[in-house]
C-alpha positions as CSV (number, residue, x, y, z in Angstrom):
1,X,0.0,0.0,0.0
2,X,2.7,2.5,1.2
3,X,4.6,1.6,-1.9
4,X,1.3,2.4,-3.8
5,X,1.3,6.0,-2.9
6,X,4.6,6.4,-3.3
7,X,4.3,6.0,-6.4
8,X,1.1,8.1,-7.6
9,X,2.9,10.6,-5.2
10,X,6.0,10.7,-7.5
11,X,3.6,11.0,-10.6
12,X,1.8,13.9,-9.5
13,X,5.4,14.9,-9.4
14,X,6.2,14.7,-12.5
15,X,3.4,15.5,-14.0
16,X,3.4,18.8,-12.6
17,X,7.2,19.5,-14.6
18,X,7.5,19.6,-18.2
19,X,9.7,16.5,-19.1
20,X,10.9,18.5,-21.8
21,X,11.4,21.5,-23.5
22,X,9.3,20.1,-26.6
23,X,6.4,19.0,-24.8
24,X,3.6,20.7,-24.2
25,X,3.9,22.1,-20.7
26,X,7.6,23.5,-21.6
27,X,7.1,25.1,-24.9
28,X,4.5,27.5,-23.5
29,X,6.7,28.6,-20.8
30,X,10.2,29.2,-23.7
31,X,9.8,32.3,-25.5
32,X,9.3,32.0,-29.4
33,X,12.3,33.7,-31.1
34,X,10.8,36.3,-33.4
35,X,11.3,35.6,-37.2
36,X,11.8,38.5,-38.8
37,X,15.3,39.3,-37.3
38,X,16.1,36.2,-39.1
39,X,14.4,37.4,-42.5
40,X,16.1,40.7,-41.6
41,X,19.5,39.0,-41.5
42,X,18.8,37.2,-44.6
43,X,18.0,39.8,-46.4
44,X,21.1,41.9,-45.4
45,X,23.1,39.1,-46.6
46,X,21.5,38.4,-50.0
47,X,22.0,42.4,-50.5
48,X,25.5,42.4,-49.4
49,X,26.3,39.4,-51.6
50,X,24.5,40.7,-54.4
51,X,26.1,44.3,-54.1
52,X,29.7,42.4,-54.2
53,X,29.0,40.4,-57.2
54,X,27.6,43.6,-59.0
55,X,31.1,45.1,-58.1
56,X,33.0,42.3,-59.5
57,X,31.4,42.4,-62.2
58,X,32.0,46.1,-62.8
59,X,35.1,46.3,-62.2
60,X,36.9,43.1,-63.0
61,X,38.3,42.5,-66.7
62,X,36.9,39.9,-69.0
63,X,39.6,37.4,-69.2
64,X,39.5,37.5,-65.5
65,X,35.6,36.5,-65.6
66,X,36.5,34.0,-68.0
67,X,39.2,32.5,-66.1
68,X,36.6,32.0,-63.0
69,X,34.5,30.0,-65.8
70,X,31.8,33.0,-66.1
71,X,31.2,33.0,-69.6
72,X,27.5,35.0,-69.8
73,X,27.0,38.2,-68.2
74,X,25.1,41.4,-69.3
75,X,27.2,44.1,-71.6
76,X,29.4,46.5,-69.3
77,X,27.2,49.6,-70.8
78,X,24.2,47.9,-68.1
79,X,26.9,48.3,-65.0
80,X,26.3,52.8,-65.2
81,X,22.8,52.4,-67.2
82,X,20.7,50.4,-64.5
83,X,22.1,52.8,-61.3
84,X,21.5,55.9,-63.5
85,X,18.4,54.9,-64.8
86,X,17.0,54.0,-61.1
87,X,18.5,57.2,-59.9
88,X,17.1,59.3,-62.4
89,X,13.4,57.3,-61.8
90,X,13.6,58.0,-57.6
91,X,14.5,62.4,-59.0
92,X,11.4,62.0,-61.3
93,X,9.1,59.8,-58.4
94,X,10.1,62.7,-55.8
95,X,9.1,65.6,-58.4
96,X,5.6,64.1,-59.6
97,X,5.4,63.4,-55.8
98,X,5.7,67.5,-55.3
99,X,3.8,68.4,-58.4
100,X,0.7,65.7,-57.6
101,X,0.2,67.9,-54.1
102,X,0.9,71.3,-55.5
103,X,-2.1,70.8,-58.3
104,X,-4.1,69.0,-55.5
105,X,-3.6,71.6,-53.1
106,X,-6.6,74.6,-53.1
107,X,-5.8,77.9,-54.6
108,X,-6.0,80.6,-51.6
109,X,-9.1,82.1,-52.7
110,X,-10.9,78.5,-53.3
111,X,-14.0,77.9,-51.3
112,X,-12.6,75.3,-50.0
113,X,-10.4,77.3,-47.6
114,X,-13.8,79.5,-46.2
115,X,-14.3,79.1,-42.4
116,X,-17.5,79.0,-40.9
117,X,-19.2,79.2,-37.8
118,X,-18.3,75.2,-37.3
119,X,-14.5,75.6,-37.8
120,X,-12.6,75.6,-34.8
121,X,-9.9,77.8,-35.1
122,X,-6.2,77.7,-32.7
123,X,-7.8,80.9,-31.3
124,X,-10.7,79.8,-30.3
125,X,-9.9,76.3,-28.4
126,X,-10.7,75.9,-24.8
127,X,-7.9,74.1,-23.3
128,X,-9.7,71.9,-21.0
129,X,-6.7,69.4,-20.4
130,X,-4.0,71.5,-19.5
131,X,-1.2,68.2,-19.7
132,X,-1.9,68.5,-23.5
133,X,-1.6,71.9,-24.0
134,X,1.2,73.0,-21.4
135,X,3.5,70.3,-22.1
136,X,6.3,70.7,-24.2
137,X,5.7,68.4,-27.5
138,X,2.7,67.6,-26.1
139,X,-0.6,67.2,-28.7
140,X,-3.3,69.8,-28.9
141,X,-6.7,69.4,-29.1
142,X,-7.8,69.2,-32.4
143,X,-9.0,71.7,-34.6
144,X,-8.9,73.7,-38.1
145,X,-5.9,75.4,-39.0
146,X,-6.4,78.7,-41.8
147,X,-4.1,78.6,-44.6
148,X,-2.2,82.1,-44.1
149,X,-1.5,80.3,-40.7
150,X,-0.2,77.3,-42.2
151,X,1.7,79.3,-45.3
152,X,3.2,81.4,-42.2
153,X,4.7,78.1,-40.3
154,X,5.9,76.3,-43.1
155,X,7.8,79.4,-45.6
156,X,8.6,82.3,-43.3
């Protein structure tokens, strides 16, 4: 009998600790490593290891490539095209990026930049939470802003 108990005694025991990191018990108690520092590191190789390759292929002269037993490879003319022609397409992206909110943007007599009785203007706010409005880069309620007010923060 005593050696009975002993025995469901020492089971309760064990099943109380995880036998092993694998099992059930035990994995929810390790921390998942997050994947995406993996992908991360991944990616920084591929890009380092593709930046490398680009350079060798640059720079390094053909018998050289030959020697190593690469045979096909893109014209030397595509080693300054591609970088300029991806340069030249981020200038023209940033450009039709400024002129896109330029002609979106309201002319300054447009009724579109009328306040009425429902704007809420800086002026007018009633600072009820003083944390938010005291506070140095705090947030202010929010509200309407007129445009000479915003033509005056953002070119004088």
């Amino acid at each position: 009998m005593s050696s009975m108990r002993h025995e469901q005694e020492s089971v309760g025991i064990l099943e109380s600790r995880p036998s092993s990191p694998s099992s059930a018990a035990g994995a929810s108690m390790m921390a998942k490593t997050p994947t995406f520092e993996y992908y991360g590191f991944v990616v920084y190789l591929v890009s380092l290891t593709s930046f490398a390759v680009y350079l060798l292929w640059a720079y390094l002269p053909d018998p050289v490539l030959e020697a190593a037993g690469i045979t096909y490879y893109p014209e030397r003319y595509w080693a300054l095209a591609m970088p300029a022609w991806w340069m030249s397409a981020i200038a023209a992206i940033f450009l039709f990026n400024m002129a896109a909110n330029m002609y979106h943007t309201p002319l300054l007599n447009s009724i579109n930049n009328i306040t009425d009785s429902q704007s809420l203007l800086p002026s007018e706010m009633n600072c009820a939470d003083k944390f938010f409005c005291d506070e140095v880069g705090g947030i202010p309620p929010i509200g309407d802003l007129p445009i000479s007010l915003v033509n005056i923060c953002l070119y004088q």
